[in-house]
C-alpha angles and dihedrals in degrees: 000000000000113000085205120057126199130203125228092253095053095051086057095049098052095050093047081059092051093060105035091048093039088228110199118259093239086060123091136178116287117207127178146093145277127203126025105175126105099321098047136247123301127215121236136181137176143126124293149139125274129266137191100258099057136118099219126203138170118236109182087321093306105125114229121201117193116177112246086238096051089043091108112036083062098058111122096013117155114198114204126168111225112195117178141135095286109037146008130204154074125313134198123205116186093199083247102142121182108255110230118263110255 
């Protein structure tokens, strides 16, 4: 089981990025997160090289690198691409909804 999913439309999105940006073939997907002070963690993903330290997966050949030590708080993780008039990118939902007020 992958800890990371990834929508349809992301998927797209990033391989549309592989070709376009002619990524080089030892570079994966990283995934993980940055902060974690007061204000929260906050998610990040972009194209780089292996390291050591890594969890490594394969996600429709596309390499994807996550750091041991971001490994849980990436449990669970969808990644979507919104693109829209007022905004493009890629957007992570936790599946953490508001439960209604009683």
């Amino acid at each position: 089981m992958n800890p990371v999913s990834f929508t349809k439309t992301a998927l797209r999105e990033i391989k549309h990025i592989i070709a376009s940006k002619n990524i080089p073939a030892e570079y994966g997907l990283r995934v993980g997160v940055k902060g974690g002070g007061c204000a929260g963690i906050e998610y990040v993903i972009g194209f780089d090289k292996k390291n050591a330290t890594d969890v490594a997966f394969d996600l429709q050949n596309i390499p994807v690198f996550i750091e041991k030590k971001n490994f849980m708080h990436l449990i669970g993780i969808e990644v979507d691409f919104y693109e829209g008039s007022d905004v493009r990118g890629f957007v992570f939902n936790n599946g953490v909804t508001k439960q209604p007020d009683v």
